[in-house]
BAFI-3210 file (N, C-alpha, C; in Angstrom, 3 decimals, decimal comma, padded with zeros to 6 digits):
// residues 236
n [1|2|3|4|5|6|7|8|9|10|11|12|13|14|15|16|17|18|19|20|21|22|23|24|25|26|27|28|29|30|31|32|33|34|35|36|37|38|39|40|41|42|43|44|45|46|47|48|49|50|51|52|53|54|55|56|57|58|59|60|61|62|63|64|65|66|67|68|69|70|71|72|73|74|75|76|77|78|79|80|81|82|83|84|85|86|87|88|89|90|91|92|93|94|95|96|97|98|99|100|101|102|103|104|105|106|107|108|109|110|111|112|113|114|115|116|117|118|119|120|121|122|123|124|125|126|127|128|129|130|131|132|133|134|135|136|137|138|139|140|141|142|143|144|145|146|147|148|149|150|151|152|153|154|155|156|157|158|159|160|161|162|163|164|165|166|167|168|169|170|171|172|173|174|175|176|177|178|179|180|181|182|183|184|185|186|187|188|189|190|191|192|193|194|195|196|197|198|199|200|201|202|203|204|205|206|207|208|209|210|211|212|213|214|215|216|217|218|219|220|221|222|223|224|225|226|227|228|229|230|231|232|233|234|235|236]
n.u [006,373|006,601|009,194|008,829|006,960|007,947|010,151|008,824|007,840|010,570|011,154|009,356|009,623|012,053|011,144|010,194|011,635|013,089|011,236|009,526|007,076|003,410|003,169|000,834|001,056|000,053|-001,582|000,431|-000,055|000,127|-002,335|-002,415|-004,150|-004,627|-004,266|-004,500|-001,418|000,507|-001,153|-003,907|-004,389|-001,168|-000,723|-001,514|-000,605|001,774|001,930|001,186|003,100|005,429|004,379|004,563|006,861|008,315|010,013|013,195|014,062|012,924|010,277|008,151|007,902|010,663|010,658|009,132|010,304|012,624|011,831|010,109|012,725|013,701|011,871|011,963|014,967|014,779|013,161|014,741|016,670|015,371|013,946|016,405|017,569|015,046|012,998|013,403|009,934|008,598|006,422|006,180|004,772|003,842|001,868|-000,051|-001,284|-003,753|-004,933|-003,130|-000,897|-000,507|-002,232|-002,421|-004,496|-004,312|-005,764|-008,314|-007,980|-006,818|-009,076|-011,052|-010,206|-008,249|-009,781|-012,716|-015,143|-017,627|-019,506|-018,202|-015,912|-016,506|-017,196|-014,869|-013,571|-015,453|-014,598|-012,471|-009,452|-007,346|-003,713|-000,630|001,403|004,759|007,004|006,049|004,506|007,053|007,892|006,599|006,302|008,647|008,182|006,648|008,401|009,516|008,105|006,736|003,786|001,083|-000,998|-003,436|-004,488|-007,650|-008,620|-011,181|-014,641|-016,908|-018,086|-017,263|-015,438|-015,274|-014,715|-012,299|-010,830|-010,637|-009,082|-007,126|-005,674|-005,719|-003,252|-000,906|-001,152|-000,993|-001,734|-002,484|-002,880|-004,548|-007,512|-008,689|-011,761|-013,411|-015,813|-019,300|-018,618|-017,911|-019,056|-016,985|-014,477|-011,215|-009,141|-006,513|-007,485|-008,989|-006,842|-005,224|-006,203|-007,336|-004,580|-004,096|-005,587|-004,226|-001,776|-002,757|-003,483|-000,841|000,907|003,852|004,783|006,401|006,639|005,378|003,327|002,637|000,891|000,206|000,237|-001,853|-002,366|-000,065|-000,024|-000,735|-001,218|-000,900|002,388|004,483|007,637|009,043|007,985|006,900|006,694|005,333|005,440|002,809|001,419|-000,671|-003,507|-005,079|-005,772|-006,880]
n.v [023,684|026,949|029,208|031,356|030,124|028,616|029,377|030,601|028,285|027,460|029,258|029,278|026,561|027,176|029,165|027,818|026,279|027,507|028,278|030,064|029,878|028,644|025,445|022,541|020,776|018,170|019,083|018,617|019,130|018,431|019,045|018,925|018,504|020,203|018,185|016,237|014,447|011,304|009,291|007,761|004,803|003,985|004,839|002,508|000,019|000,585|000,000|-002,840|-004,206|-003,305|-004,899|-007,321|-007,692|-006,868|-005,013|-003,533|-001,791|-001,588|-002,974|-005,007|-007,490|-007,728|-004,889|-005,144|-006,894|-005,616|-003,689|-005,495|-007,047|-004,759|-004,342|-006,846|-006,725|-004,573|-005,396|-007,632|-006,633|-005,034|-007,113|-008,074|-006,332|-006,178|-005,137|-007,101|-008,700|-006,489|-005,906|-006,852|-005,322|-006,217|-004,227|-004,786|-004,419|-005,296|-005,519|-005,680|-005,697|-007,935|-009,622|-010,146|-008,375|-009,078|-009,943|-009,706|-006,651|-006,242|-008,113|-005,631|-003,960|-001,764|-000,213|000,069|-001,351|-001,906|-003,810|-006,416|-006,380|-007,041|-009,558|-010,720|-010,841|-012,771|-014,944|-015,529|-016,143|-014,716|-014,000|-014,639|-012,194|-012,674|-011,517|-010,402|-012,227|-013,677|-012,018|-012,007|-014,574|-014,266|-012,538|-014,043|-016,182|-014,846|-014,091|-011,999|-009,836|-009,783|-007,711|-007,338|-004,370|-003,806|-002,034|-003,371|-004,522|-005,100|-007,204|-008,501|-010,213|-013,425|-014,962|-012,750|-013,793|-016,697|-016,823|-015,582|-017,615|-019,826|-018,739|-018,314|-017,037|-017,092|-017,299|-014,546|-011,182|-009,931|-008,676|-005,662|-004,768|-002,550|-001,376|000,375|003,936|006,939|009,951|011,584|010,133|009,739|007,241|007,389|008,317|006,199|004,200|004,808|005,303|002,731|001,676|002,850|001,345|-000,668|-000,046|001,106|-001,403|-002,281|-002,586|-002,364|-000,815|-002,337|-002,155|-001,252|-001,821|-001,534|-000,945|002,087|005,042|006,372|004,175|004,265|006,923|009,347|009,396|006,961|006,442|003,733|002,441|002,119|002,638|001,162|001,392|-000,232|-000,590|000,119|001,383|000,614|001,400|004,359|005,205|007,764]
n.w [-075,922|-075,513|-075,090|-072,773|-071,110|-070,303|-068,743|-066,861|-066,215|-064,754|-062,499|-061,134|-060,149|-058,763|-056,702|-055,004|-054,151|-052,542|-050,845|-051,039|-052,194|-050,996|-050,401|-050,997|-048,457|-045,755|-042,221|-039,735|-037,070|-033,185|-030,762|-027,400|-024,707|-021,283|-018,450|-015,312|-014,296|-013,385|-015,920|-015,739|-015,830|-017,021|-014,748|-013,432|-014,899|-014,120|-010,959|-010,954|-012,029|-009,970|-007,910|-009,230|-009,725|-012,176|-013,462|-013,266|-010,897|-008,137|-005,675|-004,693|-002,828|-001,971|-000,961|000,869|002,691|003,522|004,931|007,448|008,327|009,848|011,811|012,784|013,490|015,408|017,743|018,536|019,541|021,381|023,314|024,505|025,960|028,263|030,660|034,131|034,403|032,833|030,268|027,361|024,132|020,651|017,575|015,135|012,409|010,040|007,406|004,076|005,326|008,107|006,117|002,593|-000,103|-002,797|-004,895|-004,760|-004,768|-007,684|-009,020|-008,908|-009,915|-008,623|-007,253|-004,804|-003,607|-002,274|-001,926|-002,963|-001,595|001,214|000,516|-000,283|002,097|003,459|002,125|003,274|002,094|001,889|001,738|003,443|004,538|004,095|005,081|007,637|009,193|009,703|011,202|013,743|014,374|015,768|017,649|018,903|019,841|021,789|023,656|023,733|023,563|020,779|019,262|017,315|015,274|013,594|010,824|009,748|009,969|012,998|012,671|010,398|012,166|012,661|010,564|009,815|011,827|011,326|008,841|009,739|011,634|009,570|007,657|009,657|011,661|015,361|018,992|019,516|021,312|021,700|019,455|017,810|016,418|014,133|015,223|015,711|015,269|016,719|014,700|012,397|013,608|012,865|011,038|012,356|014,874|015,632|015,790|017,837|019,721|020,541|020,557|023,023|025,136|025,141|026,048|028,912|030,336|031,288|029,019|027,540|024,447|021,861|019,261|016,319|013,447|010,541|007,156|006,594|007,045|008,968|010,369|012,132|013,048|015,928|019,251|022,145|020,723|019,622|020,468|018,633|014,799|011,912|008,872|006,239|002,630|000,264|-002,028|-003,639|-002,724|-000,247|002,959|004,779]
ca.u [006,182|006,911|010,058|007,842|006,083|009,549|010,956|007,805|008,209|011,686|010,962|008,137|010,417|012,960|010,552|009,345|012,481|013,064|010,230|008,523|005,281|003,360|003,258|000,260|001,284|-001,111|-001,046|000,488|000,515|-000,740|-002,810|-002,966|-004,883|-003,971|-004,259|-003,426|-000,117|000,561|-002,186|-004,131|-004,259|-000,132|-000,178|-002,103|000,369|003,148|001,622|001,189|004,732|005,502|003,996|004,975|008,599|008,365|010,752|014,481|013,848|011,482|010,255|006,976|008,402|012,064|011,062|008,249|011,163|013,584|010,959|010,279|013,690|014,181|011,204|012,802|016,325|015,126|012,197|015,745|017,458|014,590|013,584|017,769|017,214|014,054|013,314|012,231|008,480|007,708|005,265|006,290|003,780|003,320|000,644|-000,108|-002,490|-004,566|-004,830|-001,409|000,351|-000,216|-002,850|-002,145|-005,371|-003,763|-006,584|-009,326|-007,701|-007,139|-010,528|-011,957|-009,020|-007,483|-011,288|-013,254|-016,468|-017,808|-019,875|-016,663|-014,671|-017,328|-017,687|-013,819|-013,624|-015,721|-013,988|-011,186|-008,494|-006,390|-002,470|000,258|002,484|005,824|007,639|005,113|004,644|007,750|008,139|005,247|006,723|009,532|007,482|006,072|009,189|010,515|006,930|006,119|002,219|000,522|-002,318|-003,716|-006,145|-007,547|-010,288|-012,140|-015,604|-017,069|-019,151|-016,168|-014,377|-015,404|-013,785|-011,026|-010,317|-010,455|-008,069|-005,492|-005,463|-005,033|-002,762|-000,158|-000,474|-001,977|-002,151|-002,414|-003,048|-005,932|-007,546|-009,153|-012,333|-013,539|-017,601|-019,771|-017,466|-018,538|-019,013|-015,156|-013,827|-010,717|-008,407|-005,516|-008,035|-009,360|-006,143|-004,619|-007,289|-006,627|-003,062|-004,189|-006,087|-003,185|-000,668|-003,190|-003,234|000,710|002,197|005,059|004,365|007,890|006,700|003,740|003,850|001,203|000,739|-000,913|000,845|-003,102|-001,856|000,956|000,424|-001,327|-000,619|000,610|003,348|004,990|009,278|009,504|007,101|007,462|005,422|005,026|004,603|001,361|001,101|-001,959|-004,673|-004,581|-006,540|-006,349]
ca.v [024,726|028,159|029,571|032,341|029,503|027,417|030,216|030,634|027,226|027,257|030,414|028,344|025,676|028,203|029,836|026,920|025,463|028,526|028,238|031,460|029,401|027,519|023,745|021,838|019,828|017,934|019,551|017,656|019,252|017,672|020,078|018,410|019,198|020,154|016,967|015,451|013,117|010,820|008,921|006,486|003,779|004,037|004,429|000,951|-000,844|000,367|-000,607|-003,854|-004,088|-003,089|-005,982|-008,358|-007,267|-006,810|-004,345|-003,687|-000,881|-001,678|-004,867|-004,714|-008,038|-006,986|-003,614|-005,728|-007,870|-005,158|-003,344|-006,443|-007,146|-003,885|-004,529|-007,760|-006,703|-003,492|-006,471|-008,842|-006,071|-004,746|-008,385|-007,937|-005,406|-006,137|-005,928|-008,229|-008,246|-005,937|-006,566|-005,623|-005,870|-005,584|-003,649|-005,282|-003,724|-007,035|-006,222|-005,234|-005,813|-009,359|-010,576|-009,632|-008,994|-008,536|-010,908|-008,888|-005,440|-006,818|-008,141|-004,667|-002,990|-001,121|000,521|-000,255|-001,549|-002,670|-005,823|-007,320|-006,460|-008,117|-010,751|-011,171|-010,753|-014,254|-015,820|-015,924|-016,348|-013,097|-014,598|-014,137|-010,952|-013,304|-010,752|-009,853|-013,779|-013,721|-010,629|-012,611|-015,541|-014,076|-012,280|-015,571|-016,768|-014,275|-014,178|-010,603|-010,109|-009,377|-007,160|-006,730|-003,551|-003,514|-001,095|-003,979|-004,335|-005,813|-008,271|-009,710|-010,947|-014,107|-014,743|-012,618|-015,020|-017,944|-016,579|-015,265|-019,353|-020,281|-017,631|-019,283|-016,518|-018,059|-017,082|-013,667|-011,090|-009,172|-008,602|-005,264|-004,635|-001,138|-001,382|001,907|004,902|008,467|010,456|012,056|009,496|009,038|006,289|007,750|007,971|005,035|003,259|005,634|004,511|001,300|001,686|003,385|000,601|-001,814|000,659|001,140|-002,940|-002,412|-002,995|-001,387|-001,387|-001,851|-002,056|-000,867|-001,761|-001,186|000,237|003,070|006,504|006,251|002,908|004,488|008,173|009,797|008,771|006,991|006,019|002,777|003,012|002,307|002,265|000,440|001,671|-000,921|-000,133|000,011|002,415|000,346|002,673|004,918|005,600|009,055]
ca.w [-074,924|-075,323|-074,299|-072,046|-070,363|-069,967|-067,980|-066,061|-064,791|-064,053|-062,136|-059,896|-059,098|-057,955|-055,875|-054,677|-053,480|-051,442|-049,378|-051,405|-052,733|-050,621|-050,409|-050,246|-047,379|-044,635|-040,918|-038,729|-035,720|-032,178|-029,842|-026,317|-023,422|-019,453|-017,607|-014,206|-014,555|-014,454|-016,588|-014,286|-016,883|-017,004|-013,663|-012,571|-014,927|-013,232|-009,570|-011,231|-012,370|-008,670|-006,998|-009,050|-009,773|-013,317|-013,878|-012,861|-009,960|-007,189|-005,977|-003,517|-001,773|-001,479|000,058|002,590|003,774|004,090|006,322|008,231|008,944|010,474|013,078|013,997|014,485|016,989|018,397|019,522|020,752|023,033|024,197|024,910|026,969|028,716|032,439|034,589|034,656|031,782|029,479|025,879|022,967|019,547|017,821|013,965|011,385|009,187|005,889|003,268|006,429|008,312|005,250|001,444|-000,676|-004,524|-005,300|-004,663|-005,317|-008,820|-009,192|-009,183|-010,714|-007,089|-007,057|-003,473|-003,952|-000,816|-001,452|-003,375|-000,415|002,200|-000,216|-000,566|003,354|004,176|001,831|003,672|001,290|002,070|002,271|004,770|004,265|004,893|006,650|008,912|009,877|010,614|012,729|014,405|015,053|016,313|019,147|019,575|020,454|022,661|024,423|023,057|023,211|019,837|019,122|015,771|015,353|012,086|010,854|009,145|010,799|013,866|011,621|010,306|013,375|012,928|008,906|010,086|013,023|010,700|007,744|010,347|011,473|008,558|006,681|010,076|012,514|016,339|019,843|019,858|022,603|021,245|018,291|017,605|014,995|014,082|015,426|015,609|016,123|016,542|013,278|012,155|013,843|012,039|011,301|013,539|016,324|016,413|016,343|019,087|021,243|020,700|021,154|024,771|025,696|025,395|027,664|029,929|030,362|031,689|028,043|026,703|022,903|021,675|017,556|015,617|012,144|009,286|005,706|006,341|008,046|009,803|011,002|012,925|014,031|016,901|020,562|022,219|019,620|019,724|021,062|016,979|014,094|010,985|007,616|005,063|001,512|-000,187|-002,768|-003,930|-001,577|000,691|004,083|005,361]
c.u [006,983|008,330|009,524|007,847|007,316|010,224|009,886|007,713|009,326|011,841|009,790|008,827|011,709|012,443|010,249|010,048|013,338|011,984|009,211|007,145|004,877|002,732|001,721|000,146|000,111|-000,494|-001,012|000,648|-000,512|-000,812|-003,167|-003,152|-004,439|-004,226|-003,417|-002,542|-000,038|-000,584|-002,506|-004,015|-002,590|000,425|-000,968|-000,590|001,264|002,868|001,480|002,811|004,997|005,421|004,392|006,481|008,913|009,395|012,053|014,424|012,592|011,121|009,735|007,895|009,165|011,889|010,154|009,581|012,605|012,905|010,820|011,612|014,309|013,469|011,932|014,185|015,747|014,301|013,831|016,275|016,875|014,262|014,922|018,062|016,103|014,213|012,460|010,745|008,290|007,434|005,661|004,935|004,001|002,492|001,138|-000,975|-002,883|-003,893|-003,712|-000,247|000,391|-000,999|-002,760|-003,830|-005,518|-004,795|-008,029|-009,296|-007,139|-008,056|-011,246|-011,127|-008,608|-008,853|-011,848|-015,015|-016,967|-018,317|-019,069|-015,894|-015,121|-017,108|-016,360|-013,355|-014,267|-015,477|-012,735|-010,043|-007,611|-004,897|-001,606|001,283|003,790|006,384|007,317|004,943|006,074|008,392|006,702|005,460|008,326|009,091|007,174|007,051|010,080|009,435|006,654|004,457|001,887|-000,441|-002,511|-004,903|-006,353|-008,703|-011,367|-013,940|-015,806|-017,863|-018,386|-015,532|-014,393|-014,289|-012,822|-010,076|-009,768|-009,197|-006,993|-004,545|-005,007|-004,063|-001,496|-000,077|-001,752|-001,497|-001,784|-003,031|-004,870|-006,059|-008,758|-010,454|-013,169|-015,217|-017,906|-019,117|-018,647|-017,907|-017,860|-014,572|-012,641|-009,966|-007,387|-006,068|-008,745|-008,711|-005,490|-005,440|-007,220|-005,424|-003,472|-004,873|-004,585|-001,865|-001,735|-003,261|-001,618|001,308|003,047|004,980|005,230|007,913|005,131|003,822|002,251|001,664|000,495|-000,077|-000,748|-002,870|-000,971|001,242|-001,171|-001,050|-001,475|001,278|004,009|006,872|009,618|008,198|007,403|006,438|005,900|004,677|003,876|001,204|-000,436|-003,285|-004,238|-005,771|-006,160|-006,670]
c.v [025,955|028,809|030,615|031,132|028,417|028,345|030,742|029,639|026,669|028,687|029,712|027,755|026,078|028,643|028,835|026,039|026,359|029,112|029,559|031,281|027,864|026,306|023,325|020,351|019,315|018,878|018,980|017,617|018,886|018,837|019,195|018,699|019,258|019,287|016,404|014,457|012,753|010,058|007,656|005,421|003,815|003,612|003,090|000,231|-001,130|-000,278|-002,150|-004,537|-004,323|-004,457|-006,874|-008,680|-007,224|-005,953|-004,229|-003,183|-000,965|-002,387|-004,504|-005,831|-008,089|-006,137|-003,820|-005,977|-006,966|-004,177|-004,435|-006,837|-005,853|-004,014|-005,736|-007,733|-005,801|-004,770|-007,251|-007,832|-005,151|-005,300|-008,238|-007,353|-005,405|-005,801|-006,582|-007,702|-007,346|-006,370|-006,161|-006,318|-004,836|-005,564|-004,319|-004,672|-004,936|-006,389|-004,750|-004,898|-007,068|-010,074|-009,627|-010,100|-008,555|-009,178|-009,857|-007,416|-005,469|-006,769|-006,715|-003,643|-001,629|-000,542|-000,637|-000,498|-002,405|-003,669|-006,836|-007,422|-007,423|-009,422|-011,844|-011,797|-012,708|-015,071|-016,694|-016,501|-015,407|-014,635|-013,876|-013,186|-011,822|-012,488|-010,514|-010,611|-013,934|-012,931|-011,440|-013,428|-015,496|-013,318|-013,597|-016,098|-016,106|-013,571|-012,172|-010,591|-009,089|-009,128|-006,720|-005,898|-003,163|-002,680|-002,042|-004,421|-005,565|-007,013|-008,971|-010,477|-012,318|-015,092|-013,914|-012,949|-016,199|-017,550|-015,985|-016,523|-019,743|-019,875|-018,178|-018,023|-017,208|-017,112|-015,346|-013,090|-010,790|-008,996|-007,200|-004,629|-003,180|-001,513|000,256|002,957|006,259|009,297|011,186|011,696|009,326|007,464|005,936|007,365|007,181|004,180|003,571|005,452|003,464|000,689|001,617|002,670|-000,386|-001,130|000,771|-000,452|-003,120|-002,865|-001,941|-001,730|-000,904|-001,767|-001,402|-001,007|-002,002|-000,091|001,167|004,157|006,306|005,149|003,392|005,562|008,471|009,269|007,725|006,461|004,915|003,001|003,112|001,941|002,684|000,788|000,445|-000,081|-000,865|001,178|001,630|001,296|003,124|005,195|006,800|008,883]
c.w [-075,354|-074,336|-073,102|-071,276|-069,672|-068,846|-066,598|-065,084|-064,076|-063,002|-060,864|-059,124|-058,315|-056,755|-054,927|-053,733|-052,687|-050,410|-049,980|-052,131|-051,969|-051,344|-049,934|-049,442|-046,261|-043,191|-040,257|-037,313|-034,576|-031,192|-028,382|-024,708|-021,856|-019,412|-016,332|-014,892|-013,380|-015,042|-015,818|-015,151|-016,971|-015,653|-012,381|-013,203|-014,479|-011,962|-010,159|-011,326|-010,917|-007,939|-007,923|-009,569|-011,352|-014,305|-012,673|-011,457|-009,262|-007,403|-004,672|-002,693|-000,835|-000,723|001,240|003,179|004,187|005,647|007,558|008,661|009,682|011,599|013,895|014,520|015,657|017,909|019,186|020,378|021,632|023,563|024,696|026,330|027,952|030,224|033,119|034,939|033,650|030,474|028,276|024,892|021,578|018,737|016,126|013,287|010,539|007,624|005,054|004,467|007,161|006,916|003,633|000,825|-001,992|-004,802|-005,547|-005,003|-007,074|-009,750|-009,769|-009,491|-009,883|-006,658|-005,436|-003,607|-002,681|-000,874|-001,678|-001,995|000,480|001,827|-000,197|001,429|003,801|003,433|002,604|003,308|001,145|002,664|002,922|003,801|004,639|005,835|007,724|009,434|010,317|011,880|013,811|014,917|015,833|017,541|020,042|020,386|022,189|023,993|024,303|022,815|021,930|019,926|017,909|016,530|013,818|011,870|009,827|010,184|011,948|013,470|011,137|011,396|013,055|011,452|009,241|011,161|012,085|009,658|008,383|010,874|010,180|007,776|008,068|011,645|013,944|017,862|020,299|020,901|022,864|019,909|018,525|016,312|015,392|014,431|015,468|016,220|015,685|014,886|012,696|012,476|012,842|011,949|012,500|014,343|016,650|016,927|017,183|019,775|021,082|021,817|022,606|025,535|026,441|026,896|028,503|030,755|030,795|030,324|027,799|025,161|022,193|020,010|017,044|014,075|011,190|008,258|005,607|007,100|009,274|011,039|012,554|014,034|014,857|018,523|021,502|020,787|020,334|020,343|019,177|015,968|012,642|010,052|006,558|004,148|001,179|-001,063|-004,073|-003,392|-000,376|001,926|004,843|007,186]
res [x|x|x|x|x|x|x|x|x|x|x|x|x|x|x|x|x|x|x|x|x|x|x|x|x|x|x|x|x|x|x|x|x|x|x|x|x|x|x|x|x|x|x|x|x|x|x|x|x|x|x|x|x|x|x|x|x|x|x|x|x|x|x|x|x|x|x|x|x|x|x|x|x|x|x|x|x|x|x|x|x|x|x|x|x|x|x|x|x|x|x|x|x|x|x|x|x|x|x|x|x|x|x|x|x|x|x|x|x|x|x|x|x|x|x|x|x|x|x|x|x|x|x|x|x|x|x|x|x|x|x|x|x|x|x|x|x|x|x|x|x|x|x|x|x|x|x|x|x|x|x|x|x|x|x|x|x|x|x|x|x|x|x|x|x|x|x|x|x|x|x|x|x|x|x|x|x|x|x|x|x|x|x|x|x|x|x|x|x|x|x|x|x|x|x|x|x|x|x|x|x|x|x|x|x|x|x|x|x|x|x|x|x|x|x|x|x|x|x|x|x|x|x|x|x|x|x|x|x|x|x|x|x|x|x|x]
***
């Protein structure tokens, strides 16, 4: 080689190792797009996680039974207080509050598909929420009348009679099922008419407890009311 051509290429690799000739390098750079967060696929696993305690922080059962134990301490100390002759009751919501249905919300991966649901419905295999059986049987005991109002249909009653027997809960006061309502009916107002059935009947409706904010608000209101989590679905 040529002294010329020797100095030529020590003159390249100079340049070269000062960033002054480019490199053919690959491009590695990642371009990625707006998007809602968090990623629904991320965020099932975690609700999975959730319910079945899979991780360190948060624990679906733990935070039922700390809810449930808050209905039954104020429940002793307003049977405590009672007076003679009044009627207290409490108001229950069915399903992710007295009957669990991970089975079926599973199944169709948290998605609502109505003949599954029907289908899951006369099966009658929905299990007992423990806490809620026992906030249940602790009315029981202290002669507290129970009223479930659930917005499952008037066609079920009969399969959601049988799987509340069996699942351990029994002589309740009433049982409400959602039949043909007027068109915007919402959730609230169907179960606030509910509710207003039962006070009009002389109760005092000293709990109200259900998953749902729908479950709980509009009037009358209960003396206390108890939300369960459920960050599985929501009912507006």
């Amino acid at each position: 080689m040529k002294l010329s051509q020797r100095l030529l290429s020590l003159s390249s690799l100079l340049l070269l190792s000062l960033g002054l000739i480019a490199q053919s390098v690959p491009d590695h750079r990642l371009v990625v797009a707006q998007e809602p967060t968090p990623n629904l696929g991320q965020l099932k696993t975690r609700l999975i996680a959730y319910h079945d305690c899979l991780r360190p922080r948060g624990c679906y059962v733990p935070d039922l039974n700390r809810q449930s134990n808050v209905a039954i301490a104020y429940l002793e100390r307003r049977v405590a207080k009672a007076k003679p002759g009044e009627k207290l009751a409490l108001v229950l919501d069915i399903d992710e509050t007295a009957l669990s249905n991970w089975e079926e919300e599973r199944q169709d991966d948290f998605g609502f598909i109505p003949n599954d649901w029907n289908t899951w419905v006369e099966k009658k295999q929905a299990t007992p929420i423990a806490g809620t059986l026992r906030l249940y049987n602790e009315a029981l005991k202290h002669k507290v009348a129970v009223f479930f109002i659930t917005g499952r249909s008037t066609a079920q009653e009969s399969a959601t009679v049988e799987n509340l027997k069996t699942a351990g809960y029994r002589d309740w006061a009433g049982l409400s099922m959602r039949g043909p309502h007027p068109s915007g009916q919402s959730t609230s107002e169907y179960k606030s008419g509910e509710r207003s059935k039962i006070v009009a009947a002389g109760y005092h409706i000293i709990l109200n407890v259900g998953d749902q904010i729908s479950d709980l608000s509009g009037s009358p209101q209960a003396e206390l009311s108890v939300k369960l989590p459920n960050p599985f679905y929501y009912i507006p």
